[in-house]
C-alpha positions as CSV (number, residue, x, y, z in Angstrom):
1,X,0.0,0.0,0.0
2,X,1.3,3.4,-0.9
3,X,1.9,6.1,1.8
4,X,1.6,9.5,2.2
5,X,2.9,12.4,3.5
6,X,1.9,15.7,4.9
7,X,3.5,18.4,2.9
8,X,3.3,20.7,6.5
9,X,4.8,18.8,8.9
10,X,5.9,15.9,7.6
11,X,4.0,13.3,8.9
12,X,3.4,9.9,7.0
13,X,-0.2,8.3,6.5
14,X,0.0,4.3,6.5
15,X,-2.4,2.6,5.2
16,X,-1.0,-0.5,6.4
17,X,-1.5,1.4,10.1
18,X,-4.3,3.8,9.7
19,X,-4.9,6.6,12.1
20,X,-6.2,4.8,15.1
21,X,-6.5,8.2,17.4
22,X,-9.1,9.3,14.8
23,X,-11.1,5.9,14.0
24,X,-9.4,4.9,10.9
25,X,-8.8,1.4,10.6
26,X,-5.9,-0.3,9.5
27,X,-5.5,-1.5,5.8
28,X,-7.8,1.8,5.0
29,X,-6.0,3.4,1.8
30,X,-5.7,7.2,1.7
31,X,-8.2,7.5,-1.1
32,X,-10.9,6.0,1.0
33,X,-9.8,8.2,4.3
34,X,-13.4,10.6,4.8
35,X,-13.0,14.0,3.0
36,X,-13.2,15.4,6.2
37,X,-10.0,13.8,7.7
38,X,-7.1,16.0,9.0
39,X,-4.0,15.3,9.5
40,X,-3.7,13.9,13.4
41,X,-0.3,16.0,13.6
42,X,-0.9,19.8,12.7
43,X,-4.5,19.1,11.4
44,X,-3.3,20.1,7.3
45,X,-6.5,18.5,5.1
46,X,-5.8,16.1,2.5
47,X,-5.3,17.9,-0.1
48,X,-1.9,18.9,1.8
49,X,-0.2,15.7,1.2
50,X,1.6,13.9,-1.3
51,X,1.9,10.0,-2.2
52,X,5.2,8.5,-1.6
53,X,7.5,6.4,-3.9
């Protein structure tokens, strides 16, 4: 699964992890992360990150 990574502070969404602290299961891919999600680090929206590799 690809990861991803927050263009503000750097932190790396894995899918193969998920976000537990905000109810996102593991194996959930990015694209399938609600629109609403923010990053759990500095709270950037999607749209701030970049996929990896």
């Amino acid at each position: 699964m690809v990861k991803w990574e927050c263009t503000v502070c750097g932190y790396i969404y894995d899918p193969e992890t998920g976000d537990v602290e905000s109810g996102i299961a593991s194996g959930t891919s990015f694209e399938d992360l609600p629109a609403d999600w923010l990053c759990p680090v500095c709270g950037a929206p999607k749209e701030d990150f970049v996929q990896l590799g």
